[in-house]
C-alpha positions in Angstrom: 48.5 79.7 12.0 48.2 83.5 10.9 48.6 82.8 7.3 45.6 79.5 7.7 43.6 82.3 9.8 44.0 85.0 7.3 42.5 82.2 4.2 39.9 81.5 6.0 38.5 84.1 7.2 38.8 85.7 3.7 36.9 83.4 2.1 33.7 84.8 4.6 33.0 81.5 6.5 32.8 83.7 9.4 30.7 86.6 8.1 27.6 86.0 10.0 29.2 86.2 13.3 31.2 89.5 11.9 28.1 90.9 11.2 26.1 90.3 13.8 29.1 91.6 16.3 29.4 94.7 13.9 25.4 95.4 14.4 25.9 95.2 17.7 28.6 97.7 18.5 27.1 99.6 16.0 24.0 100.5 17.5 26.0 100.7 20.8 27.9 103.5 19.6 25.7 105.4 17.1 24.6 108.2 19.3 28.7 109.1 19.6 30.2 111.0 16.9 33.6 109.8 17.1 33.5 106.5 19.4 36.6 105.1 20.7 36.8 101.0 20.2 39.3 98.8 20.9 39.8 95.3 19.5 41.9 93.2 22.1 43.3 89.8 20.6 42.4 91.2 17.2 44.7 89.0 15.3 44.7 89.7 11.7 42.2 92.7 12.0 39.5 90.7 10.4 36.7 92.3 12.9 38.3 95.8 12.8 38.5 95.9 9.8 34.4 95.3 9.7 34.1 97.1 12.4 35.2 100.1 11.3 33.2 99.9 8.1 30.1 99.2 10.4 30.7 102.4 11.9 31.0 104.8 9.5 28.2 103.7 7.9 26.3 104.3 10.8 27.8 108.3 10.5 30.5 107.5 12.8 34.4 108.7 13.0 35.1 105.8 14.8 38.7 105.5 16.6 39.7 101.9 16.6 42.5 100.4 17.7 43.6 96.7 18.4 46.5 95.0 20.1 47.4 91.4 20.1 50.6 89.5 21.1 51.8 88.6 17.3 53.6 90.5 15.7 53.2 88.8 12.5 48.9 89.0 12.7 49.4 92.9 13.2 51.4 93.5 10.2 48.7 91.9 8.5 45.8 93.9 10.4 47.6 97.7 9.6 48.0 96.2 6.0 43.5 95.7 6.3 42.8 98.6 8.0 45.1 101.5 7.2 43.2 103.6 9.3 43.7 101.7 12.6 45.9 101.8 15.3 48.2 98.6 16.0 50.0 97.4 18.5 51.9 94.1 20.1 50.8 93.9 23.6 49.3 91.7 26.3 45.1 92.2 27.0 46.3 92.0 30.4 48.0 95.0 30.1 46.7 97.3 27.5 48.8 100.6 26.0 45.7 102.7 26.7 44.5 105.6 29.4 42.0 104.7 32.0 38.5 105.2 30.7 39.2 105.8 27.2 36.9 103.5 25.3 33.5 103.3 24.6 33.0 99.7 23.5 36.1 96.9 23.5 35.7 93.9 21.4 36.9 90.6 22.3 36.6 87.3 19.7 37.7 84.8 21.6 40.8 85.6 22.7 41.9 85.8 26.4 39.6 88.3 29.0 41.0 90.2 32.0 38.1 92.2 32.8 39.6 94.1 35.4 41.9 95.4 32.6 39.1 95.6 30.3 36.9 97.9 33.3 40.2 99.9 33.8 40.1 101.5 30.0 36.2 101.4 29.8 34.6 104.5 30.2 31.3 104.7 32.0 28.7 102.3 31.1 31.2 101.4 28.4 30.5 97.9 26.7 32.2 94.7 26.1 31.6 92.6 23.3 33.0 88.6 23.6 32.6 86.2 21.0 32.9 83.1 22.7 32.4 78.9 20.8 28.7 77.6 21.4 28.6 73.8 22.3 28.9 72.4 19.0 31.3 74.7 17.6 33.2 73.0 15.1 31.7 69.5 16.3 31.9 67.4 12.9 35.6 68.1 13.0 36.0 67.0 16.1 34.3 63.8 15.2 37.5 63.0 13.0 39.8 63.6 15.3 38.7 62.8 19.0 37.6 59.3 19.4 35.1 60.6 22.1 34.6 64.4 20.9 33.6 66.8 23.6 30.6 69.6 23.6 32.3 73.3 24.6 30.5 74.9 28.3 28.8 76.9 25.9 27.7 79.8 28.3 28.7 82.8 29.0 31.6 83.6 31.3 31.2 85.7 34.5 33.3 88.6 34.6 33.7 90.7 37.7 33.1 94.2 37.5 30.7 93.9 33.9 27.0 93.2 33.8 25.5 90.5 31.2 22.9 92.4 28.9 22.5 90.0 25.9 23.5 86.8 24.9 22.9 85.8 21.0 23.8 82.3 19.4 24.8 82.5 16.2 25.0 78.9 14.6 24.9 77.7 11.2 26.4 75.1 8.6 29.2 75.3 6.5 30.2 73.9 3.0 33.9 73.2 3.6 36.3 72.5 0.5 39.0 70.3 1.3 41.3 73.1 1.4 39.4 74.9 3.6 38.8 72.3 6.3 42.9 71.8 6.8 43.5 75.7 7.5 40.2 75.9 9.7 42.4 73.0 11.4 45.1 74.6 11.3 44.3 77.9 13.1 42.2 76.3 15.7 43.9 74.5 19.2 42.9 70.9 18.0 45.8 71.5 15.4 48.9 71.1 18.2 46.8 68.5 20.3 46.5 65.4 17.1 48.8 63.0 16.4 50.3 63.0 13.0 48.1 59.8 11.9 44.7 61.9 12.6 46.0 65.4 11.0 47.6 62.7 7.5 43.7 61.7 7.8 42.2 65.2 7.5 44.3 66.4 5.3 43.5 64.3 2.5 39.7 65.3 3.2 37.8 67.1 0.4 35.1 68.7 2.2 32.9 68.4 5.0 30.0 70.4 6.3 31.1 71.9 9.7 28.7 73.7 12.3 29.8 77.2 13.5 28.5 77.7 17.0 28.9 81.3 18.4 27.8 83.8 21.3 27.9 86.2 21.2 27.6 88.3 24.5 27.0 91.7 25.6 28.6 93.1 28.6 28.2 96.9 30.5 30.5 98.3 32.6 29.0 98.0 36.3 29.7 101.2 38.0 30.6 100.9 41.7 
């Protein structure tokens, strides 16, 4: 799955929605010199790794750091972003101080806001990239006789306030290749019988909708 991840992502299918998250956090933090960020479930460091780029550009000495419970994404991410801090750990119980961050970033991985509010500092943000309703749809179509739309909203998360909510959907122009390791690093992959995955694997190419939102939480102070 890490490996199927890490050629996928590389070959930018997912650089809208990396772009639009880095703008965001990047005009969260410009005003801070040296912002703290943390990227929790950051896998293979493909969002650090922009976001740090995001904010130096913006004139920043960001601090980033990301944790995630494979060992084998991280040695990946540290081999992306050389100048980022990586750890193996569980988002629902982060190596880090209370109040220590200035932004957290979370692409859809699991949340534990009351861990999340616990290393925030105040009025700190949280970013989520959570699937829009037809996320990945026309691959669902070739596996699921009934395919299923995602809730498509945004979660409620105690202790945070919702501030924005931005879709970010558009087509892509799969290769073959491509649509078996999108397959493959998605859930879908452990839940289809081995007639259905014989079936897409012998696919060369298909235009699949990517359906994001992306949401913008602050820390509610109480």
């Amino acid at each position: 799955m890490v490996a199927a991840r890490s050629a996928f992502l590389d070959r930018g299918y997912y650089i809208p929605l990396r772009d639009a998250l880095c703008a965001r956090v990047a005009q969260e933090c410009k005003t801070l010199p040296s912002p703290a960020l943390l990227d929790s479930g950051c896998g293979e460091g493909y969002y650090t790794a922009g976001l740090y780029q995001a904010l130096t550009q913006a004139g920043c000495a960001p601090q980033i750091a990301g944790v995630d419970i494979s060992k084998f994404a991280l040695r990946r991410a540290a081999k992306r972003l050389p100048q980022g801090e990586f750890t193996v750990a569980s988002v629902y119980h982060l190596p880090l101080a209370d109040q220590s961050v200035d932004a957290l970033v979370n692409v859809f991985s699991p949340l534990a806001p009351e861990e999340f509010a616990r290393v925030l500092r105040k009025n700190g943000r949280l970013l989520v990239a959570v699937p829009g309703k037809r996320h990945l749809w026309e691959l669902k179509e070739r596996l699921y006789d009934e395919p299923y739309e995602n809730p498509g909203t945004a979660p409620h998360l105690p202790g945070f306030l919702l501030e924005e909510t931005r879709p970010v959907t558009y087509p892509m122009a799969l290769s073959g290749e491509d649509v078996w390791s999108l397959f493959q690093m998605t859930p879908y992959f452990y839940k289809t019988g081995p007639q259905r995955r014989e079936s897409l694997s012998q696919a060369h190419g298909m235009e699949i909708t990517a359906d994001f939102l992306l949401l913008c939480y602050r820390k509610e102070e109480g």
